[in-house]
C-alpha positions in Angstrom: 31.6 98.7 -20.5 31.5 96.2 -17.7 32.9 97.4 -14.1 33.9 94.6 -11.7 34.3 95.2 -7.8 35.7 92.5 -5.9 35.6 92.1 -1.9 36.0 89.9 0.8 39.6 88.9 0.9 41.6 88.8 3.8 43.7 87.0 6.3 42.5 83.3 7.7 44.1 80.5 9.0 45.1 77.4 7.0 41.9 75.2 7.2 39.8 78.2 7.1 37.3 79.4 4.8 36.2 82.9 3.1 33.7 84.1 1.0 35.2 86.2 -2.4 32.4 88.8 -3.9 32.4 90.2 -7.6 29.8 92.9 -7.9 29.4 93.6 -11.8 27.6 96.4 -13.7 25.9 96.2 -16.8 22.2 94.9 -17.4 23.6 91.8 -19.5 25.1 90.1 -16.3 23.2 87.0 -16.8 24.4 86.7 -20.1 28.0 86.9 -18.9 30.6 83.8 -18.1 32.2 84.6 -15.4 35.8 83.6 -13.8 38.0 83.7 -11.0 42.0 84.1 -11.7 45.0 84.3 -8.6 47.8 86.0 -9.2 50.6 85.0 -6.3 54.4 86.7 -6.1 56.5 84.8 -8.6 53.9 83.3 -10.2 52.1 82.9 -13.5 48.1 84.2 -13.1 46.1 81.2 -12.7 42.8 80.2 -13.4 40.6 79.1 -10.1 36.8 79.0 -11.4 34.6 80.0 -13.8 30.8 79.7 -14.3 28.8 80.1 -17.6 25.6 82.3 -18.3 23.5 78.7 -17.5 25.5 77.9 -14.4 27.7 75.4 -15.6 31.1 75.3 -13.4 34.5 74.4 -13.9 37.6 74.4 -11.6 41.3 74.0 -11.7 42.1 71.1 -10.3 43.9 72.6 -7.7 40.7 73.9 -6.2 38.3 71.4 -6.9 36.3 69.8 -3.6 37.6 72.7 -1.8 36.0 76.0 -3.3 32.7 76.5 -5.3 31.8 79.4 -7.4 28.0 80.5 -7.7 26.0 83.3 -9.4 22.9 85.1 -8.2 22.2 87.1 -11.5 19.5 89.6 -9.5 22.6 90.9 -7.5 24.8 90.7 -10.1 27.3 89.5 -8.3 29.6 86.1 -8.6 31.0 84.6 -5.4 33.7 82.5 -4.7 33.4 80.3 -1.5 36.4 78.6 -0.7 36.8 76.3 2.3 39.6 74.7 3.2 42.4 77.0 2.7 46.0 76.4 2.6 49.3 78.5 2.4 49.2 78.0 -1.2 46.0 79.5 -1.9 47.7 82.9 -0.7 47.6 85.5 -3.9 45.9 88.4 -5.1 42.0 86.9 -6.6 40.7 88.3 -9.9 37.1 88.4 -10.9 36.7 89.0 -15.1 33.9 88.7 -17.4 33.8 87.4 -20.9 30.9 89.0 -22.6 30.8 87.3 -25.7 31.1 83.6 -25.3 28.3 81.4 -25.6 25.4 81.4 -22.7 26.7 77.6 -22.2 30.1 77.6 -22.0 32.9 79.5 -19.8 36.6 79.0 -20.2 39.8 78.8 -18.2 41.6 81.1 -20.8 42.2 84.1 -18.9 42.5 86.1 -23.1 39.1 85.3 -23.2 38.1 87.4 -20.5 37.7 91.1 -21.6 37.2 93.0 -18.0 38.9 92.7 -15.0 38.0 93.4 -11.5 41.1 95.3 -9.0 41.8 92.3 -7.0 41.4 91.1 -3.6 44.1 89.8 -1.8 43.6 86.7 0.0 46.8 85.3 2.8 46.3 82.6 4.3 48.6 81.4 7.1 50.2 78.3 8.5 
């Protein structure tokens, strides 16, 4: 069993920039891909990031050149940095793990993820 605690959402400005924190249990972290979803009001969940056990990244395209996921695997913790924020980056941000994918690879298929943080809502404003 895998626990995920997300943190640092908030309220910023459009142009601004926060710092998203997902603080997992488990002694097999490093093992672990691990994404970043957003789930905004009338929406479909979306895939943001994800980052494999060996650090490779992806993004949606949406995202990319604008936020940057990272790992440090002795805190067990995945962040999310995300820098020039808009109005339609606004939703509640999911942190999951997929424990059984290959050390190499990480997807943006949000089935493949088994555990799930609470959320972290994130508004940005105009």
């Amino acid at each position: 069993q895998v626990q995920l605690v997300e943190s640092g959402g908030g309220l910023v400005q459009a142009g601004g920039s926060l710092r998203l924190s997902c603080a997992a249990s488990g002694r097999a972290f490093s093992r672990y891909a691990m994404g970043w979803f957003r789930h905004a009001p009338g929406k479909e969940r979306e895939f943001v990031a994800a980052i494999s056990g060996s650090s490779r990244q992806y993004y949606a395209d949406s995202v990319k050149g604008r936020f940057a996921i990272s790992r440090d695997n002795a805190k067990n913790t995945v962040y999310l940095q995300m820098n020039s924020l808009s109005p339609e980056d606004t939703a509640v941000y999911y942190c999951a793990a997929d424990t059984t994918i290959s050390l190499y690879m990480a997807t943006a298929y949000y089935r493949e993820y088994e555990y799930w943080g609470q959320g972290t809502q994130v508004t940005v404003s105009s």
